[in-house]
Residue frames as qw, qx, qy, qz and C-alpha x, y, z in Angstrom:
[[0.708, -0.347, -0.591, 0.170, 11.85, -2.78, -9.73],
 [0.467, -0.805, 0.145, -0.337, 11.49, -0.91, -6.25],
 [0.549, 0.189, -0.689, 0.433, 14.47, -1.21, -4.20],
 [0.565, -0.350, -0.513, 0.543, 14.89, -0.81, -0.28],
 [0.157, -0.385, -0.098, 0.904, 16.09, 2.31, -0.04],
 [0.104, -0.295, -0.339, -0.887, 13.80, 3.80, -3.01],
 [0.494, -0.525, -0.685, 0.107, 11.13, 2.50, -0.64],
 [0.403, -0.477, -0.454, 0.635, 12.21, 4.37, 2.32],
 [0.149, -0.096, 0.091, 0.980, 12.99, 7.47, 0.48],
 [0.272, -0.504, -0.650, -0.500, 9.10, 7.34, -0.66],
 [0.479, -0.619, -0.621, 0.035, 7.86, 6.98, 2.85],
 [0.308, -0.564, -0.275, 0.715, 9.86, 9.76, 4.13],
 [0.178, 0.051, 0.329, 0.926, 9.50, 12.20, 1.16],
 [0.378, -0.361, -0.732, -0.437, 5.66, 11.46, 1.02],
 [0.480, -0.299, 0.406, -0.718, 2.93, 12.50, 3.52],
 [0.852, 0.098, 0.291, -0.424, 0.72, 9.43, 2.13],
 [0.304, 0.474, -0.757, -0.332, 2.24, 6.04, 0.43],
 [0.892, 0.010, 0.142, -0.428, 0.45, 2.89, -0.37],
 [0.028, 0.484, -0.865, -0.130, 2.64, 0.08, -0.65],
 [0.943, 0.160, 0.066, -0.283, 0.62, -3.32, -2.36],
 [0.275, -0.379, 0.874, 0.129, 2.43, -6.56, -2.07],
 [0.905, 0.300, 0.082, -0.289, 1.17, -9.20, -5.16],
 [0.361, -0.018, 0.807, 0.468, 2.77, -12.00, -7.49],
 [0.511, 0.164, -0.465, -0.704, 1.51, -12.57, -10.94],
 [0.344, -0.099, -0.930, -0.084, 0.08, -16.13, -9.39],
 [0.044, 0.218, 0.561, -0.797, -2.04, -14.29, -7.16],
 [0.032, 0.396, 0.892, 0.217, -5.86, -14.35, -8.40],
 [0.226, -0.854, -0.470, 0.002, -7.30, -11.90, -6.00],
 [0.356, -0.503, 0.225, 0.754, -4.35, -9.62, -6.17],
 [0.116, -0.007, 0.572, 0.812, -5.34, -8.88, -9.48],
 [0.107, -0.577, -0.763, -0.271, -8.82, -8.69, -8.65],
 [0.471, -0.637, -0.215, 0.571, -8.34, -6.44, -5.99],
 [0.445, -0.237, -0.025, 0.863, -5.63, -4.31, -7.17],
 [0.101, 0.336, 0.413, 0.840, -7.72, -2.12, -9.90],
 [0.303, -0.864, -0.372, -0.151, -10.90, -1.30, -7.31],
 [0.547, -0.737, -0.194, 0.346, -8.64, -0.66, -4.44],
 [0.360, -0.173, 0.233, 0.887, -5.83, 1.72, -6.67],
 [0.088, 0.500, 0.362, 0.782, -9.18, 3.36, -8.25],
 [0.657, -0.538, -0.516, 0.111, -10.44, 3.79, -4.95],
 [0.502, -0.499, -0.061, 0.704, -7.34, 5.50, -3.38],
 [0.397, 0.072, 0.391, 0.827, -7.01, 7.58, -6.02],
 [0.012, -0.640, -0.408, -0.651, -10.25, 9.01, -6.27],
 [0.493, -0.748, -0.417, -0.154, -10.51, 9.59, -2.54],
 [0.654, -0.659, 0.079, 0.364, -7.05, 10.67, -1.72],
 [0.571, 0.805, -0.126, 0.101, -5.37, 12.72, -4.51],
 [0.022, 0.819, -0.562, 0.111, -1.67, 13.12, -2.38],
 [0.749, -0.338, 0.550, 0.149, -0.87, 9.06, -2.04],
 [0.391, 0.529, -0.728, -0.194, 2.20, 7.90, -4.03],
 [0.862, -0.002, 0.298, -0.409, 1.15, 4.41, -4.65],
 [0.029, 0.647, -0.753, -0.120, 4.34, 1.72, -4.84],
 [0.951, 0.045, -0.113, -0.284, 3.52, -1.87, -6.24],
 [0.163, -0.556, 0.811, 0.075, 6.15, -4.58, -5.18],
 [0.963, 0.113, -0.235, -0.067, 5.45, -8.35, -7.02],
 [0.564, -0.556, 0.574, -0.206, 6.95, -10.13, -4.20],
 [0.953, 0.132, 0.205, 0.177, 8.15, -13.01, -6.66],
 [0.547, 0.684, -0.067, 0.478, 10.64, -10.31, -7.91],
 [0.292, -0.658, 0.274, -0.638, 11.08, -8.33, -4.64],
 [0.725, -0.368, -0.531, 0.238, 11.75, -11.22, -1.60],
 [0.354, 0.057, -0.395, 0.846, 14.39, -8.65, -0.29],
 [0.150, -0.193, 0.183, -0.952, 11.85, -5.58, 0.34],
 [0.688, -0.493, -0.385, -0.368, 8.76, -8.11, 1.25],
 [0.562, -0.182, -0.573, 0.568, 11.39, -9.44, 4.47],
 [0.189, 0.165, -0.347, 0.904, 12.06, -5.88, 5.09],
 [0.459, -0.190, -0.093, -0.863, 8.53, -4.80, 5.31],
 [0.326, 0.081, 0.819, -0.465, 7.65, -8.37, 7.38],
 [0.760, 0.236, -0.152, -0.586, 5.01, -9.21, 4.39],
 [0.220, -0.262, 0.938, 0.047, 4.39, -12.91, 4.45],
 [0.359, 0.534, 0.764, -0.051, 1.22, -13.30, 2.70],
 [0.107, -0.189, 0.384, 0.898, -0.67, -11.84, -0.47],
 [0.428, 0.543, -0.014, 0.722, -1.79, -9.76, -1.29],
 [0.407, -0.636, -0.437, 0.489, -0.97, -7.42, 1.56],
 [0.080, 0.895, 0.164, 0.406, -1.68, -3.50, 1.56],
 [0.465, -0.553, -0.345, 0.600, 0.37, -1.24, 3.97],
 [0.202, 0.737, 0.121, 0.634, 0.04, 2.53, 4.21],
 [0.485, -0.099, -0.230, 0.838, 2.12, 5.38, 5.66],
 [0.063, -0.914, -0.318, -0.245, 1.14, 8.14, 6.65],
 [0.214, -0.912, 0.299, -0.185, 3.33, 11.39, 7.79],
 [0.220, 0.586, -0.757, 0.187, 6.66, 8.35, 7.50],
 [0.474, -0.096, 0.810, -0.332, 4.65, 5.77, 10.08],
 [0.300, -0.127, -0.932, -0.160, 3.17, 2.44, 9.24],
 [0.438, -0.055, 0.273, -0.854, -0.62, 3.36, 9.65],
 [0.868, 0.168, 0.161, -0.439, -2.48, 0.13, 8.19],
 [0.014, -0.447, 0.894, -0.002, -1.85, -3.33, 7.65],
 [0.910, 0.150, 0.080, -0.379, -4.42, -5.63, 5.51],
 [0.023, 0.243, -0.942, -0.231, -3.30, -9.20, 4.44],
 [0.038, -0.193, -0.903, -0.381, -5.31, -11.27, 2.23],
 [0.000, -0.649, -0.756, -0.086, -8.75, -10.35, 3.41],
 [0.331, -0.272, -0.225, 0.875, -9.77, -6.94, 2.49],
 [0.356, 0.875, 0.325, 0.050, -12.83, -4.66, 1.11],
 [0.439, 0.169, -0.006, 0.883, -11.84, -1.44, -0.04],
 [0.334, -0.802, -0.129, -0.478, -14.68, 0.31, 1.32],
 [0.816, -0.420, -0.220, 0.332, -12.55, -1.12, 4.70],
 [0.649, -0.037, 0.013, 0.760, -9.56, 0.55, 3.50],
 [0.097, 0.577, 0.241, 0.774, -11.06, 3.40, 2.48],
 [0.455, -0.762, -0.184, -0.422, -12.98, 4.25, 5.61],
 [0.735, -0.443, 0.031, 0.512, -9.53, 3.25, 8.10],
 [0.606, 0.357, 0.237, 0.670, -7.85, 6.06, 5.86],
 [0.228, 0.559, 0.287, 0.743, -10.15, 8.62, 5.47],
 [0.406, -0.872, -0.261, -0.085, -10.14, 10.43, 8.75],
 [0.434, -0.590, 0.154, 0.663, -6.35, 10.89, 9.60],
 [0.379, 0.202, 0.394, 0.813, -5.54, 11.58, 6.05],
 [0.137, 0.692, 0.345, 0.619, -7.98, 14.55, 6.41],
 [0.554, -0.774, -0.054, 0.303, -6.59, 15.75, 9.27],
 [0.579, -0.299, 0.300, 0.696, -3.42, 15.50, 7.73],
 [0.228, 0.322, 0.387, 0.834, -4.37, 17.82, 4.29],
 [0.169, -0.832, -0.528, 0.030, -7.06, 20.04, 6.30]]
């Protein structure tokens, strides 16, 4: 289980960190999660990518202001660059991504 602080320490250690918020009662969380983690992965090789199951985790959904699921946030360079809840392609996500993040490894 992901605490708080391992959290943080991610986002600041990390240039790139995906942070996916699900339960195990979620449906489309679980549809979702494999496109959009094969997705990042093939298009972004430097994100550390941090599942939380927010039925285990309440404390670090509060922190992180997640109130719905499944919800997607990514960091970039330590900031809170994106912020999907419940409706999301991944060509979306992918294509809100992939211009700073190649700025940022150019």
């Amino acid at each position: 289980m992901n605490t708080i602080e391992d959290i943080e320490q991610s986002i600041k250690e990390n240039m790139a960190v995906m942070l996916y918020f699900s339960a195990p009662t979620c449906n489309v969380c679980h549809a979702l999660k494999p496109k959009l983690l094969a997705a990042i992965e093939s298009n972004f090789k430097e994100f550390e990518i941090i599942s939380v199951d927010v039925s285990q985790s309440q404390d670090v959904a509060a922190h992180f202001n997640v109130f719905a699921i499944p919800t997607l946030l990514i960091f970039l360079d330590g900031r809170e660059f994106v912020r999907k809840s419940r409706h999301m392609s991944v060509d979306e996500v992918v294509a809100e991504i992939k211009r700073p993040y190649d700025i940022m490894t150019s």
